[in-house]
VEXDREN-2710 file (C-alpha; in Angstrom, 1 decimal):
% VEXDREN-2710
k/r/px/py/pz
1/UNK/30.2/15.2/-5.5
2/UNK/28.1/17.5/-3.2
3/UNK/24.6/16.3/-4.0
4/UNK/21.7/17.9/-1.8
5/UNK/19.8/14.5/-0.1
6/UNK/16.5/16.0/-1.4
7/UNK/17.8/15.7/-5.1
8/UNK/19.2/11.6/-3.9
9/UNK/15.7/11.2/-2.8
10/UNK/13.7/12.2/-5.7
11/UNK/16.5/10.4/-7.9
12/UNK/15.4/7.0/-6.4
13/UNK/11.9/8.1/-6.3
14/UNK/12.0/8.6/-10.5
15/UNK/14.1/5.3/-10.8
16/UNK/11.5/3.5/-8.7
17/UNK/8.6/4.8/-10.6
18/UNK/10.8/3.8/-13.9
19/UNK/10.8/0.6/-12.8
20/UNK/7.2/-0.1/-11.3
21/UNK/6.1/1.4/-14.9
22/UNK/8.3/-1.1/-16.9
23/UNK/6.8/-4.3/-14.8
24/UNK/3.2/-3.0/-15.4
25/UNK/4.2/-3.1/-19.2
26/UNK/6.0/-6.7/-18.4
27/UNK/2.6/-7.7/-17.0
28/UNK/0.5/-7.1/-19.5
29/UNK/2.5/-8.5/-22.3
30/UNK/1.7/-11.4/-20.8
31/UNK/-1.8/-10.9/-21.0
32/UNK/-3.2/-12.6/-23.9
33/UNK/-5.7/-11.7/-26.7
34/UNK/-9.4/-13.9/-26.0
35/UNK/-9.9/-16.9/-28.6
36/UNK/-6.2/-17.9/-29.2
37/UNK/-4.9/-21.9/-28.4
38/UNK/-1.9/-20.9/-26.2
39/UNK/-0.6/-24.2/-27.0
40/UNK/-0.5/-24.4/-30.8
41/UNK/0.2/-20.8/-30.8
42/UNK/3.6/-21.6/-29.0
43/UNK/3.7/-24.9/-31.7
44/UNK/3.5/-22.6/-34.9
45/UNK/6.1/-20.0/-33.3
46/UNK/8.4/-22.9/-32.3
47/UNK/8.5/-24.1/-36.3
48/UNK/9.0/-20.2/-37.4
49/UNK/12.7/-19.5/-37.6
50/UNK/14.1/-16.3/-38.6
51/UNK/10.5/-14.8/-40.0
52/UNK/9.6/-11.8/-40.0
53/UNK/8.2/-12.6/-36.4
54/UNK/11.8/-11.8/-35.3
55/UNK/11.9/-8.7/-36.3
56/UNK/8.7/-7.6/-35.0
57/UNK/8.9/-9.2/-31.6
58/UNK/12.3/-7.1/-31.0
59/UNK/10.1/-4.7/-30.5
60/UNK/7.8/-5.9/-28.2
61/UNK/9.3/-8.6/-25.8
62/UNK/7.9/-10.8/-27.4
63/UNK/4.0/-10.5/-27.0
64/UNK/3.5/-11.3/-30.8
65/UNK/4.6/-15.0/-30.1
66/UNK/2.1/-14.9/-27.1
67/UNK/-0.7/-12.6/-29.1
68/UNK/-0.9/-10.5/-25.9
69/UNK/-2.9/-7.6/-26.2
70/UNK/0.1/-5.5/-26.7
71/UNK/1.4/-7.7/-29.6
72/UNK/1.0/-4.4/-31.9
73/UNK/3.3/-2.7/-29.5
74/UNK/4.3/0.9/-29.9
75/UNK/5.2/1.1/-33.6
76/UNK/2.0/2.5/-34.7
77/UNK/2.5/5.5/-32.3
78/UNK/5.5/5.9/-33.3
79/UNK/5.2/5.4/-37.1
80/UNK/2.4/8.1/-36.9
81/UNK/4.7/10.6/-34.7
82/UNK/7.2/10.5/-37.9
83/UNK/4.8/10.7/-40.0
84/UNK/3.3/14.1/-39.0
85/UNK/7.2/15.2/-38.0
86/UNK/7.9/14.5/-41.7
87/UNK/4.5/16.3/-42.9
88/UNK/5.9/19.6/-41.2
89/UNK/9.0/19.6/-43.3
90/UNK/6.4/20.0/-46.9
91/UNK/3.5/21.6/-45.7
92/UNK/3.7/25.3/-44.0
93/UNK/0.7/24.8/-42.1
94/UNK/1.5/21.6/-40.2
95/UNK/4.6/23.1/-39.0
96/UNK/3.3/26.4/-37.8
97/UNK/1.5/24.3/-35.6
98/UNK/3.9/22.4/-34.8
99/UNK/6.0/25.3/-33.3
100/UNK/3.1/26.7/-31.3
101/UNK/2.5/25.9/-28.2
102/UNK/-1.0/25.1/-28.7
103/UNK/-0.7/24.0/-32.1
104/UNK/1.3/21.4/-30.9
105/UNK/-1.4/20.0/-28.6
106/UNK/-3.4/19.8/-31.5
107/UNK/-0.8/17.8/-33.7
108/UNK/-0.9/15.5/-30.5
109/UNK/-4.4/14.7/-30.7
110/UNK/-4.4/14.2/-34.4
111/UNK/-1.4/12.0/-34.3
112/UNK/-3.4/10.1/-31.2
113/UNK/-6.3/9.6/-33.9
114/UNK/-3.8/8.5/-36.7
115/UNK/-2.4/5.9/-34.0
116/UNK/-5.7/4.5/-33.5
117/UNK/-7.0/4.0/-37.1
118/UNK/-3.6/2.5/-38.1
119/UNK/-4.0/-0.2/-35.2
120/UNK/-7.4/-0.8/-36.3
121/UNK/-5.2/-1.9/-39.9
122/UNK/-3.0/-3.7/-38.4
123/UNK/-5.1/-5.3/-35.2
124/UNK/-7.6/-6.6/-38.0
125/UNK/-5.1/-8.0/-40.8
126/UNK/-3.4/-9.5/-37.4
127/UNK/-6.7/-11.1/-36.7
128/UNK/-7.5/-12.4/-40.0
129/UNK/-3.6/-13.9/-40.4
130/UNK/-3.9/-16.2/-37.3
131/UNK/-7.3/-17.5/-38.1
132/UNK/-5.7/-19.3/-41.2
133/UNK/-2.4/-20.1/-38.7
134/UNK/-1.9/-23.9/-37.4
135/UNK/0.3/-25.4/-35.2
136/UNK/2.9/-28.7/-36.3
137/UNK/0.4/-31.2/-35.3
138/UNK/-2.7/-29.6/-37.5
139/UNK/-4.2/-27.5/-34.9
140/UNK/-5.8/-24.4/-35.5
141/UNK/-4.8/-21.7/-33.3
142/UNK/-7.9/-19.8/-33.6
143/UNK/-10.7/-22.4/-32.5
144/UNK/-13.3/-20.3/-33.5
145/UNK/-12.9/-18.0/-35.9
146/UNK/-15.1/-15.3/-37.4
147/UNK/-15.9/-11.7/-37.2
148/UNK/-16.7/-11.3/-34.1
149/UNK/-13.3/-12.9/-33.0
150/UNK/-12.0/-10.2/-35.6
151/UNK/-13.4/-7.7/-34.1
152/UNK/-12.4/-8.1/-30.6
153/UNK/-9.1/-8.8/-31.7
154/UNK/-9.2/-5.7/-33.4
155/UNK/-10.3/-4.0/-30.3
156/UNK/-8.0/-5.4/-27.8
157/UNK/-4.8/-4.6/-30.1
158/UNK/-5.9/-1.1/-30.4
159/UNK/-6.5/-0.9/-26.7
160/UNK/-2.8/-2.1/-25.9
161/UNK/-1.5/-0.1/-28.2
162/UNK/-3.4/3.3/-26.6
163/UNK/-2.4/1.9/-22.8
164/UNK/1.3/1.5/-24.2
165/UNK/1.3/5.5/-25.2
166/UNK/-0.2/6.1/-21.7
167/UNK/2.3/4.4/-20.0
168/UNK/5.2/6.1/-22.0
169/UNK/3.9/9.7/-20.8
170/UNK/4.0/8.7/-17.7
171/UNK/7.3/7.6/-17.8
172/UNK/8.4/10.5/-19.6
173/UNK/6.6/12.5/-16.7
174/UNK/7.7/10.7/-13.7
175/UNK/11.4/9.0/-14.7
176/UNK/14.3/9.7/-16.3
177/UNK/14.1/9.0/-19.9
178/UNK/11.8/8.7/-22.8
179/UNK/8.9/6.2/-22.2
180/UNK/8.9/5.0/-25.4
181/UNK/12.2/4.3/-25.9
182/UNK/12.4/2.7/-22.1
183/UNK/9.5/0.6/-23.6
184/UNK/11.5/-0.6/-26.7
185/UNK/14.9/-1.1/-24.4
186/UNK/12.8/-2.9/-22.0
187/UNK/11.3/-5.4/-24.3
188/UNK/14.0/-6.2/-26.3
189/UNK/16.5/-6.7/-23.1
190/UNK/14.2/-8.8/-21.4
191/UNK/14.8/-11.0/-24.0
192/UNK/18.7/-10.9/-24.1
193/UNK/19.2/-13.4/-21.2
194/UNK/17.4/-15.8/-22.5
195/UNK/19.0/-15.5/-25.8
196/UNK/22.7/-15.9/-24.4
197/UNK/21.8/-18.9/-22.2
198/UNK/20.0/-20.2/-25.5
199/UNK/23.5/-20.0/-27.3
200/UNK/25.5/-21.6/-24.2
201/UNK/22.6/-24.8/-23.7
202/UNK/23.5/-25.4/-27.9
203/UNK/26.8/-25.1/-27.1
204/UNK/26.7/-27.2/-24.3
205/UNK/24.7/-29.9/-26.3
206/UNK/27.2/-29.6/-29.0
207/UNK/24.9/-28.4/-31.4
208/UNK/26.8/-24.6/-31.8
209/UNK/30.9/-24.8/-32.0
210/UNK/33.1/-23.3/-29.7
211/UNK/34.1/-21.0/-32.8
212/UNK/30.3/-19.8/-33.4
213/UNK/30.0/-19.2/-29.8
214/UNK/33.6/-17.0/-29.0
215/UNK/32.6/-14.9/-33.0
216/UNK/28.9/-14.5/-31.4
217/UNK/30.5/-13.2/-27.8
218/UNK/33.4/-10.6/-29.9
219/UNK/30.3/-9.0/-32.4
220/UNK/28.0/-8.4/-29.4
221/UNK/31.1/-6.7/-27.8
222/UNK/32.4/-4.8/-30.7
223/UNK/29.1/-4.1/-31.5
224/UNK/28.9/-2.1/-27.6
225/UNK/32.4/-0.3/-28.1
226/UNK/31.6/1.2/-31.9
227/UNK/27.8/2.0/-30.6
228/UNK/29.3/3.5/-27.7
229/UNK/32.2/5.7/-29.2
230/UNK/29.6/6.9/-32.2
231/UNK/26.9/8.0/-29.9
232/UNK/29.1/10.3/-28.1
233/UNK/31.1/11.5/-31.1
234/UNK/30.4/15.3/-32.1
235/UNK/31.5/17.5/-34.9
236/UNK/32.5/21.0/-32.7
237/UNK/31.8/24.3/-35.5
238/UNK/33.8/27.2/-34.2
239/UNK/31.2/29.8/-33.4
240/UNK/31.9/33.6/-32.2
241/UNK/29.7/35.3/-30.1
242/UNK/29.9/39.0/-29.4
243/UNK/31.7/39.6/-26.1
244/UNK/29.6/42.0/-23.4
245/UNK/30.4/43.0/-20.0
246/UNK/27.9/42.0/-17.4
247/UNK/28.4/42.6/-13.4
248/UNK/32.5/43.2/-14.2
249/UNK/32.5/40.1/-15.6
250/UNK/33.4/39.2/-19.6
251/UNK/30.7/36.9/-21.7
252/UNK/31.3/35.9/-24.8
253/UNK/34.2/35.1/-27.6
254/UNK/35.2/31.6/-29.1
255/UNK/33.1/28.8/-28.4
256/UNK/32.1/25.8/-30.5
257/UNK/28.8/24.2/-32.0
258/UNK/28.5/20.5/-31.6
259/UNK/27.3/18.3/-33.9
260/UNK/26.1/14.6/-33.4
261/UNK/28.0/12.6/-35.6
262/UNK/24.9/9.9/-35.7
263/UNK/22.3/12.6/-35.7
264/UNK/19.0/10.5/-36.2
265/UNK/20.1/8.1/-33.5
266/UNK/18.2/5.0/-33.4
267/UNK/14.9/5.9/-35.1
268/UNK/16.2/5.4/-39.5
269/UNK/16.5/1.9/-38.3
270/UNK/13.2/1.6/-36.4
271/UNK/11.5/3.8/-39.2
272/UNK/13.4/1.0/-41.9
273/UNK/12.0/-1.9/-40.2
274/UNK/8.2/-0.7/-39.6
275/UNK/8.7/-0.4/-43.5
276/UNK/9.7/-3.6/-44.1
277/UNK/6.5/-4.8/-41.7
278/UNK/4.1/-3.1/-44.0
279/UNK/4.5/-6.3/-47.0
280/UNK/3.7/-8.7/-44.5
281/UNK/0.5/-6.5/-43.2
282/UNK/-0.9/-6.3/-46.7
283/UNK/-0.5/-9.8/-47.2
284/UNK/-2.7/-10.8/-44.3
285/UNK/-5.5/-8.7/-45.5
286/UNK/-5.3/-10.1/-49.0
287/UNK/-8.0/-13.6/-49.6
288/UNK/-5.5/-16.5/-49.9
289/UNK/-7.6/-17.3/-53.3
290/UNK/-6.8/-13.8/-55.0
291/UNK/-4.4/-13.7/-57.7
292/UNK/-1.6/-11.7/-56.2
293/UNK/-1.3/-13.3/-53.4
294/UNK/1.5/-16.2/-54.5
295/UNK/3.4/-12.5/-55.8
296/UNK/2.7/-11.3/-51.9
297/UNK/3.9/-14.5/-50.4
298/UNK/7.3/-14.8/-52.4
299/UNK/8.2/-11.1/-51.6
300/UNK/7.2/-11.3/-48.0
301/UNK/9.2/-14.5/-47.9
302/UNK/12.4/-12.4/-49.5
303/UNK/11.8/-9.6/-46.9
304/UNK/12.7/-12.3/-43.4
305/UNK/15.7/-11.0/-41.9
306/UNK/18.7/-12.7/-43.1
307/UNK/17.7/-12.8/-46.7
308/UNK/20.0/-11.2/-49.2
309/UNK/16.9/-8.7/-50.0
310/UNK/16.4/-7.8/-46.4
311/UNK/19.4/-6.9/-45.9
312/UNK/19.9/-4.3/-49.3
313/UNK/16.7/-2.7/-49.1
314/UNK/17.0/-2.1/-45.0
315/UNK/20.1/-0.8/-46.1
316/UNK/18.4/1.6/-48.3
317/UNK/15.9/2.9/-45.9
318/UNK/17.9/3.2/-43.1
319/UNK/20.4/5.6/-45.8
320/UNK/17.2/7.4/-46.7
321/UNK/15.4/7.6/-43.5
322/UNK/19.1/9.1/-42.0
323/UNK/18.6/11.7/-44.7
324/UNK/15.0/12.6/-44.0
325/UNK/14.9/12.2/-40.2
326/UNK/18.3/14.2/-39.7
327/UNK/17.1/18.0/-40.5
328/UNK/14.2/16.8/-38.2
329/UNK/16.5/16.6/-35.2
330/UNK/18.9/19.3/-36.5
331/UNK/16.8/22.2/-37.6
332/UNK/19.5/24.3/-39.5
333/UNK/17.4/27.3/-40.5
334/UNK/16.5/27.6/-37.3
335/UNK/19.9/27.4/-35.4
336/UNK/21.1/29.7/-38.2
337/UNK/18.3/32.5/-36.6
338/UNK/19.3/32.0/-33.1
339/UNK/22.9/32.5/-33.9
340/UNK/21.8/36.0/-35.6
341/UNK/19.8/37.0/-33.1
342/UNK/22.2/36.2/-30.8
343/UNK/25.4/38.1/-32.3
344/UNK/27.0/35.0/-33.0
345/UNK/29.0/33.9/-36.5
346/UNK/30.9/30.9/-37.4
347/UNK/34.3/32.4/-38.7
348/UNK/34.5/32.4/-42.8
349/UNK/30.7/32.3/-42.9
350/UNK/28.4/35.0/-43.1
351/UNK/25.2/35.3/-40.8
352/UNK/21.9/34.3/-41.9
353/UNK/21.7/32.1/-44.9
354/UNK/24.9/31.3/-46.1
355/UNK/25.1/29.9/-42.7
356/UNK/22.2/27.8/-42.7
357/UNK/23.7/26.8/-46.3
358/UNK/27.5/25.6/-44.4
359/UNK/25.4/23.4/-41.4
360/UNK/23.4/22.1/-44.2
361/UNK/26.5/20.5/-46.1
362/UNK/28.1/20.1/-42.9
363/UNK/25.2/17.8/-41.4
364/UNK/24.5/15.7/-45.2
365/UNK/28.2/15.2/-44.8
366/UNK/27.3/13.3/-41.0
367/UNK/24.3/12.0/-41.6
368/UNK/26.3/10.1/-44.6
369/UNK/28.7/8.7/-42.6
370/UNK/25.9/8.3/-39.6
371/UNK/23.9/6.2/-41.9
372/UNK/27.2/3.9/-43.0
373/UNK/27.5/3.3/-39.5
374/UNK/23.8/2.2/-39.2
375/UNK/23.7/0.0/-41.8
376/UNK/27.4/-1.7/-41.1
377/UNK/25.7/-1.8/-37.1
378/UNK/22.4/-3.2/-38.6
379/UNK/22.9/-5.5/-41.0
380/UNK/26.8/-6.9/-40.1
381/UNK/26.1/-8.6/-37.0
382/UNK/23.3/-10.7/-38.7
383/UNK/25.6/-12.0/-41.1
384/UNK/28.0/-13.1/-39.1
385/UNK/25.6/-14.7/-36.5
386/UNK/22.3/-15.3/-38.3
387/UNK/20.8/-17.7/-35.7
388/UNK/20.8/-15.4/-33.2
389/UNK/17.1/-13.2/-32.9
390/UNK/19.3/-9.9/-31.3
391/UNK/20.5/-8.5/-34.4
392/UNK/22.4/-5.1/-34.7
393/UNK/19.1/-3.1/-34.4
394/UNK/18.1/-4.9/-31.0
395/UNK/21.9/-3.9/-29.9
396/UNK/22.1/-0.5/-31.2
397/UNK/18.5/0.6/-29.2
398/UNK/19.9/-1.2/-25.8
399/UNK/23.3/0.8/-25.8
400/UNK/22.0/4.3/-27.5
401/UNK/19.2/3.8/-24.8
402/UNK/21.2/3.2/-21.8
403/UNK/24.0/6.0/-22.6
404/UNK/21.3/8.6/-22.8
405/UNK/19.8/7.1/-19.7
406/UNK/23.3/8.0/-18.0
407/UNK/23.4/11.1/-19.1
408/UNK/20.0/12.1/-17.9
409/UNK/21.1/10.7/-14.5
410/UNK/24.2/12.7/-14.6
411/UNK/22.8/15.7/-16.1
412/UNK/19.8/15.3/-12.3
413/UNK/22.6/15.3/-10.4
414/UNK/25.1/18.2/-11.5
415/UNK/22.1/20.1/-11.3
416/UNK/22.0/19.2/-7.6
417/UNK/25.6/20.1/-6.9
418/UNK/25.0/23.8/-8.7
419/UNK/22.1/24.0/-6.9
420/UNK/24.2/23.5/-3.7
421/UNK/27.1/25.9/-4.5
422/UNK/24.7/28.6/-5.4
423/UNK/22.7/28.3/-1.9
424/UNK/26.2/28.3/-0.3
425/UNK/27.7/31.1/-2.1
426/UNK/24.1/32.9/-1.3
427/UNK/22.9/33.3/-4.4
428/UNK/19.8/30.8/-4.6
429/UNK/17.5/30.2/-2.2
430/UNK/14.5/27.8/-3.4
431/UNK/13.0/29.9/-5.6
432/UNK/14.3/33.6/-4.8
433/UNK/16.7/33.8/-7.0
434/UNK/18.7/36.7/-7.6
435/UNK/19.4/37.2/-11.0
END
């Protein structure tokens, strides 16, 4: 492949900053929260398996277990992202905005403010949970607690969770892929090493059998092929454009439509499991002495990964959220328009709505089968091998993150080659272009 060496150059310069942004997020989480007993934090954590802890420190490379100031991570930003994506399908207004330019901006800065009150929520239930925590030997975690430990808790969450939306713009801006999803990959494959040569010291101590060890090793790599195949699966529509004669030369005639077959990609699972977060949240902020809370504690309880009621209701929401979050990606009405405008039909079908009406049943028709593959993706591995803390969501995020993070790097570096044949054919030069 001809590549220019200016385009190799700033290819390693966006890696490299990739990179030095990921260890300043690796750094902080190490960073923990003011007032917490590192040692019978580590105790209580150590005498929690599979809680709901699990599930929230896939997210964030574990700086929940340490109470790091970015133990909330970057699921309030996200959350609050959906949430005003979702608002623009049912209210007019909110998606005018959203499709201006400086509308947009403005959705920004409101979603920003969402982010922070929600942490507030969370930073401060956080706060209030540990200072009933103790470790195995009777320890409190929280030496001294009190408002004003709550408070500064409440703070420093918020604060990491604001610095973790800063670093994913700049991310965004200076690499190669989406900060926050480089964010989620890197925090939940830092912990992947440590996980595997977890499973080969049991093994080793004869504690986990050969058996549990090969069926742990085939799931993790079945689990890579089917992610894999279904993330670059597509549904091609046939779609006609109206040929035209430019410079001698014919444009136009039969070309195809694709589809993703897995159109909300990895956030119906995310979205699902920030859902099944929100019990546990509201059980922190509720007085251990108030009447509901035994009812809080047993459904929390019946909500830990693994449980036979995890498992149907995350089922559920990922199935609903695939349905909700898929005509967010794929905006039929609007591909429908462009087609119009653009001369272009799908054969059978006539232009306008009865177009937007065919992608419609064409995409619930995907989206169903998107959100089988979710769930079976999501839910199967941790059945088979409910020890391990990687589940399918961990696994599906890591290779859905990493394929796109190909394709970017391919995508940099075919533009360098086209850039190359144009200059040599004498048709680009820098900036003068010539048509």
């Amino acid at each position: 492949m001809n590549i220019g060496q200016g385009k190799l150059e700033e290819l390693k310069k966006k890696i490299l900053a990739t990179l030095l942004l990921l260890i300043v997020f690796r750094i902080a989480a190490q960073i923990p929260v003011p007032g917490v007993d590192g040692a019978a934090l580590k105790s209580y954590f150590d005498a929690q398996a599979r809680s709901i802890f699990d599930l929230i420190n896939t997210f964030n490379g574990g700086a929940l277990k340490r109470l790091s100031v970015l133990a909330l991570g970057i699921m309030p930003y996200i959350t609050t992202s959906i949430i005003f994506s979702l608002l623009g399908e049912v209210i007019p207004q909110i998606q005018e905005l959203q499709e201006d330019s400086d509308g947009h901006k403005k959705i920004q800065k409101w979603t920003r403010y969402a982010t922070v009150f929600l942490c507030m929520v969370q930073g401060y239930g956080m706060a209030t949970f540990f200072e009933s925590v103790q470790s195995q030997s009777g320890l409190p975690v929280i030496p001294e607690p009190g408002v004003f430990f709550r408070l500064t808790t409440m703070i420093t969450l918020t604060a990491g969770t604001i610095f973790l939306m800063w670093l994913g713009e700049r991310i965004t801006e200076y690499g190669l892929e989406n900060g926050i999803s480089l964010i989620i990959f890197a925090g939940i494959a830092v912990d992947m090493p440590a996980e595997f040569i977890g499973k080969i010291t049991l093994f080793q101590n004869g504690e986990l059998s050969g058996f549990a060890l090969l069926g742990t090793v085939l799931v993790v790599i079945m689990a890579f092929f089917v992610i894999s195949f279904i993330e670059k699966s597509y549904r091609n529509v046939s779609v006609q454009y109206a040929k035209k004669v430019v410079h001698n030369r014919v444009y136009g005639g039969a070309q195809s439509l694709p589809m993703k077959v897995d159109t909300g990609g990895v956030m119906p699972p995310i979205l699902a499991s920030s859902l099944l977060m929100a019990p546990a949240t509201v059980f922190n902020l509720v007085p251990k002495e108030s009447f509901i809370a035994p009812y809080l504690e047993t459904v929390t309880s019946s909500l830990y990964p693994g449980q036979l009621l995890f498992n149907v209701v995350f089922g559920l929401l990922i199935m609903y959220m695939a349905y909700f979050y898929a005509p967010i990606q794929f905006k039929t009405k609007r591909v429908s328009q462009q087609m119009q405008k653009n001369n272009a039909f799908i054969p059978g079908i006539r232009p306008g709505e009865k177009t937007k009406e065919f992608l419609d049943f064409v995409l619930n028709r995907l989206t169903f089968f998107g959100a089988l593959f979710l769930i079976i993706i999501c839910i199967v591995p941790s059945i088979v091998n409910p020890q391990t803390r990687l589940g399918g969501t961990a696994l599906l995020i890591v290779v859905s993150v990493s394929i796109r993070m190909i394709m970017n790097i391919q995508a940099f570096l075919f533009s360098g080659r086209y850039e190359t044949a144009y200059k040599s054919r004498g048709k680009y030069s820098g900036t003068n272009k010539r048509f």
